[in-house]
C-alpha positions as CSV (number, residue, x, y, z in Angstrom):
1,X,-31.8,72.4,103.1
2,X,-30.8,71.4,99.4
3,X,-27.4,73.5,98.4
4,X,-25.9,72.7,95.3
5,X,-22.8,74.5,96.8
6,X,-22.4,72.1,99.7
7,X,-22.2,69.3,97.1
8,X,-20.1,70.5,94.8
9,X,-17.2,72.3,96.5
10,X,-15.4,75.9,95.5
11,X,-15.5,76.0,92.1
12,X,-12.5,78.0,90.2
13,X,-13.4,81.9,89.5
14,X,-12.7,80.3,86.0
15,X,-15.7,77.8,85.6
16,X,-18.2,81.2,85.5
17,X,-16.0,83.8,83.9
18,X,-15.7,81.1,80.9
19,X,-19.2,80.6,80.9
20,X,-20.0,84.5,80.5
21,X,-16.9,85.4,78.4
22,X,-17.4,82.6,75.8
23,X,-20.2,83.9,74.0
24,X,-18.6,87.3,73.7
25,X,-15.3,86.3,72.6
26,X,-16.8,83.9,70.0
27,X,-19.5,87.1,69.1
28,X,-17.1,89.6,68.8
29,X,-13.7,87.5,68.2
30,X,-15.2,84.9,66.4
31,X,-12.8,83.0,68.8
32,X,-13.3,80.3,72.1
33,X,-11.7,81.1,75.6
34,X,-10.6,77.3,74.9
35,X,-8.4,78.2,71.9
36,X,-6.8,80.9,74.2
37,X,-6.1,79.4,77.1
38,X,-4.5,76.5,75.5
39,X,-2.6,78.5,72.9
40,X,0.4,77.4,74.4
41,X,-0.3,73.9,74.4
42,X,-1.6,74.3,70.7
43,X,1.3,76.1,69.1
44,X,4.1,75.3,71.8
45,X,5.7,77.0,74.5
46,X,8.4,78.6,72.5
47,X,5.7,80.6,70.7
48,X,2.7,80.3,72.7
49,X,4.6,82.8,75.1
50,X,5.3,85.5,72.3
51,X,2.1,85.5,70.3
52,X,-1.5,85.2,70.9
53,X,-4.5,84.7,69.4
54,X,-7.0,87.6,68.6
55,X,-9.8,86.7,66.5
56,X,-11.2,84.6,63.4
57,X,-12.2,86.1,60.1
58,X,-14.9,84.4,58.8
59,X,-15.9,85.4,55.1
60,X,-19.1,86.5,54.6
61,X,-21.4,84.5,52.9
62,X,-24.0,86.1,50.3
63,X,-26.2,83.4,51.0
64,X,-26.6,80.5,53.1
65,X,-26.1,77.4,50.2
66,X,-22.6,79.0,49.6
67,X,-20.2,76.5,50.3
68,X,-18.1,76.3,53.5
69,X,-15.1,78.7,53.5
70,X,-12.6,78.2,56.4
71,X,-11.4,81.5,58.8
72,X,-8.4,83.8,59.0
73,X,-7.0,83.3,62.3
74,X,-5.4,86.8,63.7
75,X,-2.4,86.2,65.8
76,X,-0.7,88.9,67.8
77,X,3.1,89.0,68.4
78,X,6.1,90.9,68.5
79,X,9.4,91.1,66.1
80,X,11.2,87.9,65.2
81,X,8.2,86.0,66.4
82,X,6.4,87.2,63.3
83,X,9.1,85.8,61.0
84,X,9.1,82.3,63.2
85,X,4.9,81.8,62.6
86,X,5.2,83.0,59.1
87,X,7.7,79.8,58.9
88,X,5.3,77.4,60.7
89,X,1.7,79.1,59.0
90,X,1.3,75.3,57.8
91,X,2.1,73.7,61.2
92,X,-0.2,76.2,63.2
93,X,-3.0,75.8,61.3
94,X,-3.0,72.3,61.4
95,X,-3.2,72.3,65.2
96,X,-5.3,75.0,65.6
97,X,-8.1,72.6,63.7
98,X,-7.0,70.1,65.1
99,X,-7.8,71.4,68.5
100,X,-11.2,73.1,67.0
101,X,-12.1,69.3,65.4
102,X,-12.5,71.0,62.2
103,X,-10.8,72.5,59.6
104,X,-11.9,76.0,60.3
105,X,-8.7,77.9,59.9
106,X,-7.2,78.2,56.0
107,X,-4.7,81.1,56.6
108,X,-3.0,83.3,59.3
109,X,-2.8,86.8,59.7
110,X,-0.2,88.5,61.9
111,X,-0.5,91.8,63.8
112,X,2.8,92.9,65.1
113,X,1.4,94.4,68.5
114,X,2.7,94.3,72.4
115,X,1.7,90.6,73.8
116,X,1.1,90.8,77.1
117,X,2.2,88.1,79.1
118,X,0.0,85.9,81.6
119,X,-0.8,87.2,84.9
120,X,-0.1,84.0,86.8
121,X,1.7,81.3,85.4
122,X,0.1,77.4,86.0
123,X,1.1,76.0,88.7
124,X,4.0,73.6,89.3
125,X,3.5,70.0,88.8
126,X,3.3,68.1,92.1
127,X,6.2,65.9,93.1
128,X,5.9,62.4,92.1
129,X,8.3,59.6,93.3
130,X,10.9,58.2,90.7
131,X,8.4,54.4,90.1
132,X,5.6,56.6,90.1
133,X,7.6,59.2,87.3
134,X,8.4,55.8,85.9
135,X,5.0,54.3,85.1
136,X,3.4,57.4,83.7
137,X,6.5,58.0,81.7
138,X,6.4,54.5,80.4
139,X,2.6,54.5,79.8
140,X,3.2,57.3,77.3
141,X,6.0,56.4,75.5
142,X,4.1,55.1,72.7
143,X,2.3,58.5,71.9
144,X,4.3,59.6,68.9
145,X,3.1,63.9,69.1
146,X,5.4,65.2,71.8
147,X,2.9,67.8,72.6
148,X,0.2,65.2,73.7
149,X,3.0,63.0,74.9
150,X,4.2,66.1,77.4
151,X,0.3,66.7,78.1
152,X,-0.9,63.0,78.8
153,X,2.7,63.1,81.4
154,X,1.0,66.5,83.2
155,X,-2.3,65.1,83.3
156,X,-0.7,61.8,85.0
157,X,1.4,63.4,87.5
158,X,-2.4,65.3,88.6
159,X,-4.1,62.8,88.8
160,X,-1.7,60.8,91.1
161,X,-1.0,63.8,93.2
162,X,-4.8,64.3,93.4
163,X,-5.5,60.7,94.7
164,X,-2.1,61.4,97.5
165,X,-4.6,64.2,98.8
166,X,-7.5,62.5,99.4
């Protein structure tokens, strides 16, 4: 008997709710499970926690040789969060196309609404002995974006607990 399953493992209820929620969201929202997931990654912790991303604008086009225009991006939040992403417009755009790989965000649009937090939080890092901490911690070092720096040291701690397990 030939089962996919057997070969490939449990999958994470994840994997098959992005697959069916990515075309609406990017239908309706004009927006990718991707950008919402990592929002906090994108725009930091410090904001990423009080805001969230709702949809992208695009303007219409009249016809199709009209030149590219890029999005409004619709962020959610909540009091003095507003004031804090009306400071860093420039900054949040820049990552937000930078995650994209295009520049398809020009301007931001804030709606002051409840943001409700995330169900479950990620998990914890696994423990990772102090040579081990060491290594990945010099490996990085060079990266000069502290985001990606932080990231690249998450991704290394993984991947070394992940070859403990097996």
């Amino acid at each position: 008997m030939n089962d996919d399953r057997s070969k490939k493992g449990f999958r994470p209820l994840a994997d098959p709710a992005a697959g069916i929620l990515d075309p609406v969201l990017r239908k309706r929202a004009g927006i990718t499970i991707e950008l919402v997931q990592a929002w906090e990654e994108v725009v930091g912790s410090a904001l990423g926690e009080q805001s969230r991303p709702l949809k992208l604008l695009w303007p219409r086009r009249a016809h199709e040789d009209d030149p590219f225009q890029p999005a409004t991006l619709v962020i959610a939040c909540q009091g003095f969060t507003a004031m804090r992403i009306q400071h860093e417009t420039g900054e949040i755009i820049s990552r937000v196309n930078s995650f994209l790989g295009f520049a398809a965000v020009g301007r931001i649009r804030i709606e002051q609404k409840p943001v409700s937090q995330p169900v479950a939080k990620r998990r914890t890092l696994p423990p990772v002995d102090a040579a081990t901490a060491a290594k990945i911690s010099r490996s990085v070092e060079p990266i000069e974006d502290e985001s990606l720096r932080e990231a690249l040291q998450r991704l290394g701690q993984s991947i070394h607990a992940e070859k403990i397990k097996r």
